[in-house]
C-alpha positions as CSV (number, residue, x, y, z in Angstrom):
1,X,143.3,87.7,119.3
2,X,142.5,84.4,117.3
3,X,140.8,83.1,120.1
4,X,138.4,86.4,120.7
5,X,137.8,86.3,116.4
6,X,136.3,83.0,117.1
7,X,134.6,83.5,120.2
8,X,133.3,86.8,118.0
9,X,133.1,86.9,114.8
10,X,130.9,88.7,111.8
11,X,131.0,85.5,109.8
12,X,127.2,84.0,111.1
13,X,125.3,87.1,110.6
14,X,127.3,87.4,106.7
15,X,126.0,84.1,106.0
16,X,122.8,84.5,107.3
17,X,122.4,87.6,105.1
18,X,123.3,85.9,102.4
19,X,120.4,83.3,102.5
20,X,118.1,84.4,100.1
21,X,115.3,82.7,102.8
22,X,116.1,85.3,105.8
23,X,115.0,88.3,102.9
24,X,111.7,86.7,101.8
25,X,111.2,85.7,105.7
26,X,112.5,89.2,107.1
27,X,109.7,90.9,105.1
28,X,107.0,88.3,105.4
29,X,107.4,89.1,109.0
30,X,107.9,92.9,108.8
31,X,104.8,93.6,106.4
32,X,102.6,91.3,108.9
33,X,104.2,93.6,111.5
34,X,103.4,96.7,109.9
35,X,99.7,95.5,109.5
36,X,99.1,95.5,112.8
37,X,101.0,98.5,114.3
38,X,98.9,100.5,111.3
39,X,95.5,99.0,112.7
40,X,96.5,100.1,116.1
41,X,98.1,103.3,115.5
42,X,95.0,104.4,113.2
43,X,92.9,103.4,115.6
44,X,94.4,105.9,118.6
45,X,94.6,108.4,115.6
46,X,90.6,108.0,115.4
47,X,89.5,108.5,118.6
48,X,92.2,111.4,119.0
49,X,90.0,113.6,116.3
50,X,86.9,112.8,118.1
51,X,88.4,115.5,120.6
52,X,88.2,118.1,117.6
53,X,85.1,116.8,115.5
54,X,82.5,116.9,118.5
55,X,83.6,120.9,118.7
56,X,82.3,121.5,115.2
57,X,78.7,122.6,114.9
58,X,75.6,119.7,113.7
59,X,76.8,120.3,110.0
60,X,81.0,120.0,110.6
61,X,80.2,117.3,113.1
62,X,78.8,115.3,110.3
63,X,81.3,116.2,107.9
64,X,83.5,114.4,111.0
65,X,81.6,111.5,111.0
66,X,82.4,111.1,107.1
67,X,86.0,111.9,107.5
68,X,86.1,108.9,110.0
69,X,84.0,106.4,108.4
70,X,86.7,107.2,105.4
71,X,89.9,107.0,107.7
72,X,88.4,103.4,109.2
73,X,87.9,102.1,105.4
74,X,91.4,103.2,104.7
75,X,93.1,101.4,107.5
76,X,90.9,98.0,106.9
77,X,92.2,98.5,103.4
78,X,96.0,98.9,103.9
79,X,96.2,97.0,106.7
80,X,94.6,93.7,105.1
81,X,96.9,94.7,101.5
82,X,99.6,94.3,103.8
83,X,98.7,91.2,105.5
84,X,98.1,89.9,102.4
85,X,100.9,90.8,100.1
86,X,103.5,89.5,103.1
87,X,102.3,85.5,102.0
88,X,103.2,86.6,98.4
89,X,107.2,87.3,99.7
90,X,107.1,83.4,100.9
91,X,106.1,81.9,97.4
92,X,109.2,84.0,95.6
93,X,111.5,81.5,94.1
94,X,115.0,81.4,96.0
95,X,117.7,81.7,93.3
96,X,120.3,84.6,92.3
97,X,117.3,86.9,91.8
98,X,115.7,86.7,94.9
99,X,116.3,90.5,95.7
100,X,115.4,92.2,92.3
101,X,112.4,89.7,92.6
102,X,111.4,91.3,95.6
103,X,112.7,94.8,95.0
104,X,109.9,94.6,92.6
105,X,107.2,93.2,95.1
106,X,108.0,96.2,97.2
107,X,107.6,99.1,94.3
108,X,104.6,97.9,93.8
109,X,103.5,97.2,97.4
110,X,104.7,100.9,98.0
111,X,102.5,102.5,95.2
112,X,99.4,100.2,95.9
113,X,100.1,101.8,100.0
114,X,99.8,105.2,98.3
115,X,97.4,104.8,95.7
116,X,95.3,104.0,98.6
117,X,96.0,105.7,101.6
118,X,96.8,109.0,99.5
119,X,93.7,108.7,97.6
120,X,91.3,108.1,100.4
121,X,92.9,110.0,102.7
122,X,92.3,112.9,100.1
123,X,88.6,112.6,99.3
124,X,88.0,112.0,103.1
125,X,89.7,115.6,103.6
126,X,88.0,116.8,100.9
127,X,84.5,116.1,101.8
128,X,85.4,117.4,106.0
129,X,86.4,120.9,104.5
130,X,83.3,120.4,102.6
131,X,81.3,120.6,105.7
132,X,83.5,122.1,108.2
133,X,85.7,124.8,106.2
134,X,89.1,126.3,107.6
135,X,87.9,124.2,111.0
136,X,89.1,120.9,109.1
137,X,92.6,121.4,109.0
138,X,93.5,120.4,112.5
139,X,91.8,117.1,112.0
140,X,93.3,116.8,108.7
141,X,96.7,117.6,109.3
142,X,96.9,115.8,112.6
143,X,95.2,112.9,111.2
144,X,98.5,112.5,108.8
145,X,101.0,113.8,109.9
146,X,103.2,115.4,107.1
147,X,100.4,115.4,104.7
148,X,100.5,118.7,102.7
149,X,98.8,122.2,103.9
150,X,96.9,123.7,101.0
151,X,95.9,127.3,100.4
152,X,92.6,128.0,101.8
153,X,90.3,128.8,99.2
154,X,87.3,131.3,100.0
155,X,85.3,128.9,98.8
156,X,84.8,125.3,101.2
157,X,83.4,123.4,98.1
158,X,86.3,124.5,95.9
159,X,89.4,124.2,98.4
160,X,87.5,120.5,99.5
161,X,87.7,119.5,95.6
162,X,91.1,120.3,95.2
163,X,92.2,118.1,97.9
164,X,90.7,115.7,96.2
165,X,91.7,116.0,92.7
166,X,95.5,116.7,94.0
167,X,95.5,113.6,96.1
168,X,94.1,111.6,93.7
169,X,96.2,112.7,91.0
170,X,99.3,112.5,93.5
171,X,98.0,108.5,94.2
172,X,97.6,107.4,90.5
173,X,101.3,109.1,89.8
174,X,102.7,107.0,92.7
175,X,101.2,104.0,91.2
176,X,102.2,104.0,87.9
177,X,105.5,104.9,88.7
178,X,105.7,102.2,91.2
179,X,104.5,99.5,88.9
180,X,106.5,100.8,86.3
181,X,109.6,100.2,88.2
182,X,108.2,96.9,89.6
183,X,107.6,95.4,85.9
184,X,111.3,96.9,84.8
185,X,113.1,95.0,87.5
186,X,111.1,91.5,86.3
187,X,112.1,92.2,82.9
188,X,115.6,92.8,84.3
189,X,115.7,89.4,85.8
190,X,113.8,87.5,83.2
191,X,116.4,88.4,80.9
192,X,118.9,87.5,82.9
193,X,117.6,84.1,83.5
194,X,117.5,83.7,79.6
195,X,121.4,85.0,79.2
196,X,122.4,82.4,81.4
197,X,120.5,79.8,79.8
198,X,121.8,80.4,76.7
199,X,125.7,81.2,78.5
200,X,127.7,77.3,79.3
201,X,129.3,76.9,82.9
202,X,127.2,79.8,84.3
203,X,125.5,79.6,87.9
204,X,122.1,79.6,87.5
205,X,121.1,79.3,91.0
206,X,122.1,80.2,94.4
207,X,122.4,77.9,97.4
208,X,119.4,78.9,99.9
């Protein structure tokens, strides 16, 4: 049995995890990742809805050229936040509060994802029911999946600007919320950092 625990053992993979280095590295990699399987899975997402848009009449069908010029911005935009943000998990300092640090990187990575998306993805909807009413839903709701059905209003103006104003509102929630909790966790470790510097014999650091 002693010989198998050395041959296998749990021991690497617990040290590995607790290298503050393989976090910040794990999601450098992940959100760079992420960036790309967004771009490419938007992308087949786009030229999926072409199937439905050309269906609609002159006026839907340009209502479905908005929708996608909209859905394109939206991917450029999270996909290069993403891209971006991942370099920022590489400069976090490597100490005891490495994951609080980026605990708070991610809330507000998360909110700035919704804020966006949400909200884009919202006045984009918006402005297809605009031009192609009760049509739009298929392209909306396949678009996204999961994103919330509405009531139909009678009226394609009114239904298209309650999209919007709901997804907006929704997005600027998210972010708030998210940065809120981001900006909570910093003053979490910042105070931490000054109880130990006022605390002898404390650790004030972690081995990378």
């Amino acid at each position: 049995m002693s010989g198998h625990s050395r041959v296998i053992s749990v021991q690497p993979v617990v040290q590995l995890l607790n290298k503050t280095a393989f976090w910040t590295s794990a999601y450098f990699y992940f959100l760079r990742g992420m960036s790309a399987v967004l771009v490419s899975g938007g992308l087949i997402q786009v030229f999926q809805s072409w199937s439905v848009i050309t269906k609609f009449s002159s006026v839907g069908f340009f209502g479905g050229l908005l929708f996608q010029a909209i859905f394109i911005l939206n991917l450029t935009l999270l996909s290069q936040l993403l891209w971006l943000r991942a370099e920022s998990f590489r400069r976090i300092p490597q100490d005891s509060y490495t994951l609080l640090r980026i605990g708070a990187k991610l809330s507000r990575l998360f909110g700035e994802c919704f804020a966006i998306g949400v909200g884009l993805y919202s006045i984009g909807s918006g402005i297809l029911y605009w031009f192609a009413g009760t049509r739009a839903a298929r392209v909306v709701e396949g678009a996204l999946p999961g994103y919330p059905t509405y009531a139909f209003w009678e009226n394609n103006f009114i239904h298209g600007l309650s999209v919007m104003i709901t997804g907006t509102i929704a997005a600027l929630g998210v972010l708030i919320v998210s940065y809120l909790v981001a900006q909570a966790l910093l003053v979490l470790v910042g105070n931490a950092i000054k109880l130990n510097a006022i605390l002898p014999g404390e650790d004030k650091s972690e081995a990378a």
